[in-house]
VEXDREN-2710 file (C-alpha; in Angstrom, 1 decimal):
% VEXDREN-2710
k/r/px/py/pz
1/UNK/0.0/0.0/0.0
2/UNK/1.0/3.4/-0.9
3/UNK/2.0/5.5/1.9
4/UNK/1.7/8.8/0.6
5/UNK/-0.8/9.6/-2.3
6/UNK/-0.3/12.5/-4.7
7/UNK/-3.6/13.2/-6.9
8/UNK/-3.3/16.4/-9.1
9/UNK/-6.2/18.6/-9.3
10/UNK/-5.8/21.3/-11.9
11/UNK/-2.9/23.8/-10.7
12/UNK/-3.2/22.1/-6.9
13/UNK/-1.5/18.9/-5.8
14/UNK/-3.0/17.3/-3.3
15/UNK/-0.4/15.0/-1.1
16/UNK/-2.1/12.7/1.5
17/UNK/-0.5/10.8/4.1
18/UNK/-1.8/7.2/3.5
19/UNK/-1.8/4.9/6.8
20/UNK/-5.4/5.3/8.7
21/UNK/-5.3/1.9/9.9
22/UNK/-1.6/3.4/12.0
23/UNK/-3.2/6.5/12.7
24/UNK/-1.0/8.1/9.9
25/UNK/2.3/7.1/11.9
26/UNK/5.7/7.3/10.1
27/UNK/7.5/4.7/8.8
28/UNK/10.8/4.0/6.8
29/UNK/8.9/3.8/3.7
30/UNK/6.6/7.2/4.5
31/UNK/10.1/8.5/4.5
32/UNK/11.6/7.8/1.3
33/UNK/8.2/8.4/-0.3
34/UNK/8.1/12.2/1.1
35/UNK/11.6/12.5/-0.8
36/UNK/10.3/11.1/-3.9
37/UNK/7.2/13.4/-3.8
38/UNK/9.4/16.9/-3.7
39/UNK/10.9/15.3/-7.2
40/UNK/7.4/14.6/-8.8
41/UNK/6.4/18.0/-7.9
42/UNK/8.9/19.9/-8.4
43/UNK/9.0/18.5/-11.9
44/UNK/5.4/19.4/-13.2
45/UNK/5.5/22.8/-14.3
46/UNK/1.6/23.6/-14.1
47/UNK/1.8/23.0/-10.1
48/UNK/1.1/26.0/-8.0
49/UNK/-0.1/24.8/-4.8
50/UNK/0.5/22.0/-2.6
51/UNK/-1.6/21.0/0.0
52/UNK/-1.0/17.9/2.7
53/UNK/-3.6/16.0/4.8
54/UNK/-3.4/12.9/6.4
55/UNK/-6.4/10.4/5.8
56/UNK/-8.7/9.0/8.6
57/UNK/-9.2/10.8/12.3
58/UNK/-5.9/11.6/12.7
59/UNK/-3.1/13.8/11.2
60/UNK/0.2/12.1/12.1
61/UNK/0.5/10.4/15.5
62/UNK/4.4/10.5/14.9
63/UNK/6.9/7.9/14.8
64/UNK/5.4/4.0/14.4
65/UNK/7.0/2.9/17.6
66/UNK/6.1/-0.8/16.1
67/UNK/8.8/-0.4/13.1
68/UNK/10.9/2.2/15.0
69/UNK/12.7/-0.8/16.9
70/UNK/13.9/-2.5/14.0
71/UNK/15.5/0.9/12.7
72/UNK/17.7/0.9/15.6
73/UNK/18.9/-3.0/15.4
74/UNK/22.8/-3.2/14.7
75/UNK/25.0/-6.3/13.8
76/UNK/26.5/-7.7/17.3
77/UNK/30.1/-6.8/15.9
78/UNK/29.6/-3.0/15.9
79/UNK/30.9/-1.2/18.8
80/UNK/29.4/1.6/19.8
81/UNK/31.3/4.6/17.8
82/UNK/30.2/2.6/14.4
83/UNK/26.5/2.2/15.8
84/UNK/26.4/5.8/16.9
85/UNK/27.8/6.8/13.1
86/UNK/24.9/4.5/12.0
87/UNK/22.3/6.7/13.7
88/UNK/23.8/9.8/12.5
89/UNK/23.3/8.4/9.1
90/UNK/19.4/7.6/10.3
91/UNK/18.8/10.8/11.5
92/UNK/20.4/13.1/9.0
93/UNK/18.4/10.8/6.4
94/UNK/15.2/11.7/8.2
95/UNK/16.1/15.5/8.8
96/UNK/15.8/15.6/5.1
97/UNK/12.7/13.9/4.3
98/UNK/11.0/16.1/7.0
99/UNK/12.3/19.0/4.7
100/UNK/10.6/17.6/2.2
101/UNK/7.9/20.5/2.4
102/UNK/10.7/23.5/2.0
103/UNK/12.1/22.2/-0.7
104/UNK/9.1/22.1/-2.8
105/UNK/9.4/25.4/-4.8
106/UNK/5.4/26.1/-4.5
107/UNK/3.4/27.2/-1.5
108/UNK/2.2/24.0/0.6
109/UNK/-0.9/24.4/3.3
110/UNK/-1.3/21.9/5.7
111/UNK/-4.7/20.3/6.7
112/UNK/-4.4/19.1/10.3
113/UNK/-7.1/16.9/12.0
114/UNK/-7.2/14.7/15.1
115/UNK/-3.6/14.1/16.2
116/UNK/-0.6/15.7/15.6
117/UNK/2.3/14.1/17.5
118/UNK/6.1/14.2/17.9
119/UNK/7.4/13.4/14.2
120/UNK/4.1/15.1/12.9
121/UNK/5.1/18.4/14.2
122/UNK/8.6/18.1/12.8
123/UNK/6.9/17.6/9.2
124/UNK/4.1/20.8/9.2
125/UNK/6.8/22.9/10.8
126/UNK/8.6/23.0/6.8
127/UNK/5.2/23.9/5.3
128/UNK/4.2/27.5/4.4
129/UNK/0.7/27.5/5.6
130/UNK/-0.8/25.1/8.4
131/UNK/-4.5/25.3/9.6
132/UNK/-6.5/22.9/11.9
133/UNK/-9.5/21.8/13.1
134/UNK/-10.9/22.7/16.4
135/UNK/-10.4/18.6/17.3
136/UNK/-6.9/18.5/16.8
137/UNK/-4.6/17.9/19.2
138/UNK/-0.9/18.3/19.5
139/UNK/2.3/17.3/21.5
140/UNK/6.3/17.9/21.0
141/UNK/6.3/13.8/22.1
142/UNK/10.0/12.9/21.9
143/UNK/10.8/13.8/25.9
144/UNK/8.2/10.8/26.9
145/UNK/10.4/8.6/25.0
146/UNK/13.7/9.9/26.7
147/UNK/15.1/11.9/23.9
148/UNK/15.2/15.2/22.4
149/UNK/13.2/16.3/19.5
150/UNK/16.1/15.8/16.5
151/UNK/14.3/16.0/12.8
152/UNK/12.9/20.0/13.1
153/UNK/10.7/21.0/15.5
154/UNK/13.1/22.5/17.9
155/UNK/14.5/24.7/15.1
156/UNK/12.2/25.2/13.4
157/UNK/9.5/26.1/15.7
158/UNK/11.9/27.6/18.3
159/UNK/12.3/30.7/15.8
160/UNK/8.7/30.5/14.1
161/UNK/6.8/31.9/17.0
162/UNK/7.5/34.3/19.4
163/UNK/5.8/32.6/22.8
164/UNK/8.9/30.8/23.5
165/UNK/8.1/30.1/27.2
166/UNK/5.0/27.9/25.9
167/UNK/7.5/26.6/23.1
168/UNK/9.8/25.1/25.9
169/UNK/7.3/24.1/28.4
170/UNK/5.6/21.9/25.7
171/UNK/8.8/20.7/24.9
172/UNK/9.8/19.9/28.1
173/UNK/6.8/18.8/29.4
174/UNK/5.4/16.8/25.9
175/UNK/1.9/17.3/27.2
176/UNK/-0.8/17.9/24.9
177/UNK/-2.2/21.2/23.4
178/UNK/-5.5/21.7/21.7
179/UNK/-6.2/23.4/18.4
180/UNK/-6.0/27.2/20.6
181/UNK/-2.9/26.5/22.1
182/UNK/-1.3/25.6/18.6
183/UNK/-2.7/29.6/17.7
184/UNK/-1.4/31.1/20.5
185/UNK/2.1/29.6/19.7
186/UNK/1.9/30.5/16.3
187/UNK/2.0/26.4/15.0
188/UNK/-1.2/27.2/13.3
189/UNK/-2.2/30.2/11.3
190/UNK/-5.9/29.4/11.4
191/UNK/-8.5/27.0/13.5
192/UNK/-11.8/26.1/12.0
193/UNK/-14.3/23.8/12.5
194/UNK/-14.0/19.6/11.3
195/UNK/-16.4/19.7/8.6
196/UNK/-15.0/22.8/6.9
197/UNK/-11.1/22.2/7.0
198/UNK/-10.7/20.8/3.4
199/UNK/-12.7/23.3/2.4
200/UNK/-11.1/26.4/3.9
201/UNK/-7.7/24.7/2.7
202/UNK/-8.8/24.0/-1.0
203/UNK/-9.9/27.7/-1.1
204/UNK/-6.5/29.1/0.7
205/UNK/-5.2/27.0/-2.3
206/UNK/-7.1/28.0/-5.2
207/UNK/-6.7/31.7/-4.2
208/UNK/-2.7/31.1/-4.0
209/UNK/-3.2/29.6/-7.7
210/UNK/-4.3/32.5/-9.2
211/UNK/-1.1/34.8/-8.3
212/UNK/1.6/34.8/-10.1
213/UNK/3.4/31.4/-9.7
214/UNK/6.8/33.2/-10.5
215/UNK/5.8/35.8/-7.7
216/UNK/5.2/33.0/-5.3
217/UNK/8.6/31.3/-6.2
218/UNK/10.4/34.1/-5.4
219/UNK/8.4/34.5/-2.3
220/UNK/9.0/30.9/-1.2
221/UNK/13.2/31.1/-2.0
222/UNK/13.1/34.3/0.1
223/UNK/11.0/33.5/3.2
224/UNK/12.1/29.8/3.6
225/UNK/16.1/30.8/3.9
226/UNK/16.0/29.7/7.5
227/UNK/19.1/31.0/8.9
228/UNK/21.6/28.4/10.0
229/UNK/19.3/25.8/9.8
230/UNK/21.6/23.1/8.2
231/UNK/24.3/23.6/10.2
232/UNK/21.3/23.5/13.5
233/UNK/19.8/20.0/12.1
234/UNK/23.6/18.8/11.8
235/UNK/24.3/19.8/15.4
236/UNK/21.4/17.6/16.4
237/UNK/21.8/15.0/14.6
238/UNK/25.7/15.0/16.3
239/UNK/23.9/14.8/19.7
240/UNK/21.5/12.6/19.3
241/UNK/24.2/9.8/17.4
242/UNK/25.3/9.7/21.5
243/UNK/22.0/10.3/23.3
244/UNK/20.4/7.9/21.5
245/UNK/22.5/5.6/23.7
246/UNK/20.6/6.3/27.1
247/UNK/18.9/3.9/28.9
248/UNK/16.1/6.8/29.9
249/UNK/14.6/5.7/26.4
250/UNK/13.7/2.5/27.6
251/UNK/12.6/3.2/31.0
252/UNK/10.4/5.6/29.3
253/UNK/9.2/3.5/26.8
254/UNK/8.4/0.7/29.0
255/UNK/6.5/3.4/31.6
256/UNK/4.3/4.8/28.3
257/UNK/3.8/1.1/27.3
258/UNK/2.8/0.0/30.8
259/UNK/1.2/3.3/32.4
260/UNK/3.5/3.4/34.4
261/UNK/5.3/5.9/36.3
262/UNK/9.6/6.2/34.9
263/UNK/11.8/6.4/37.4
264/UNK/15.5/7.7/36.1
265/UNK/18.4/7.7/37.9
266/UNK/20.5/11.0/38.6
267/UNK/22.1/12.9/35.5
END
């Protein structure tokens, strides 16, 4: 089964994340399909506007914790400085596919329903435009599995809004925020209700269509120069390649898994 499905409709293409069934979580192949989709678009000249939703209830819940073990297994022989160069190749590999949004050259809007959770926020933080509905729900996830945010969201949205006490107590804290929440830090631009969010998006998207396309590629190259960012993402995925390592992520893991309370010993 396709995990992302593009469908063209006139001058908009309409991406859509294709796991219901997973609650739109992301696997390795969701991955390498968001890389293959900047290609496809980028390479049909009549495209004007992109817009992303996710099929089903929910959005993105984030990472598939299911597949996400398996990414991490390592032949026996590899210490520990080859393993951690292993992950660094994982991570940076991810970093770019969650820029998959920038690096189209036409405006993308985001659609955002029901869940939108750890990995999910690192993904609508590259798009241009992001509106919800008033069910959706968000979290910064990664600290309740013992790690850092590493694929965006902490630099993208760390510069995007300009409530950065409620940036870092969701990040800290990984607790969930509602659809007002998202507004008041700036994640969303606009919050409507659940039976009119692919309507309000289609019409954002139709009324970007009509502008000049060259005016809006030279508005996308300009305001999508995110300073440092590379060199941010890189730094990241440096500390993480170490991090990873902890045994917090397990105790966490098994506490979420459990409902049960994690108990970690002293830094």
């Amino acid at each position: 089964m396709q995990t992302l499905v593009g469908t063209k409709k006139g001058q908009i293409y309409h991406l859509e994340i294709n796991r219901p069934k997973q609650l739109n979580a992301m696997s390795g192949q969701l991955f390498q399909d968001f890389k293959a989709a900047v290609d496809i678009i980028n390479q049909t000249d009549d495209v004007r506007v992109v817009v992303l939703t996710g099929r089903g209830k929910h959005f993105c819940a984030g990472l598939d914790l299911k597949e996400a073990p398996q990414m991490f297994q390592f032949p026996d022989e590899l210490d520990q400085a080859r393993r951690s160069i292993r992950i660094y190749d994982l991570i940076k590999d991810w970093q770019f596919a969650m820029t998959s949004l920038s690096r189209i050259r036409v405006p993308v809007i985001v659609g955002i329903q029901g869940y939108c959770l750890g990995g999910g926020i690192d993904l609508i933080t590259s798009a241009d435009i992001r509106y919800c509905s008033e069910d959706a729900n968000f979290s910064i996830k990664e600290i309740d599995i013992g790690m850092a945010a590493d694929i965006g969201t902490l630099q993208r949205l760390g510069v995007q809004n300009a409530n950065t006490s409620l940036f870092r107590e969701l990040a800290y804290t990984g607790r969930m925020f509602n659809a007002q929440e998202a507004l008041q830090l700036g994640l969303v631009s606009k919050v409507v209700r659940s039976d009119q969010l692919n309507d309000e998006i289609f019409k954002l998207a139709e009324t970007i269509a009509s502008k000049s396309p060259v005016g809006c590629y030279t508005i996308k190259s300009i305001v999508t120069r995110e300073q440092n960012l590379d060199s941010h993402l890189d730094v990241m995925a440096r500390t993480n390649m170490a991090m990873l390592f902890t045994n917090d992520m397990a105790t966490a893991i098994t506490a979420s898994m459990t409902k049960g309370k994690a108990e970690f010993p002293k830094l």
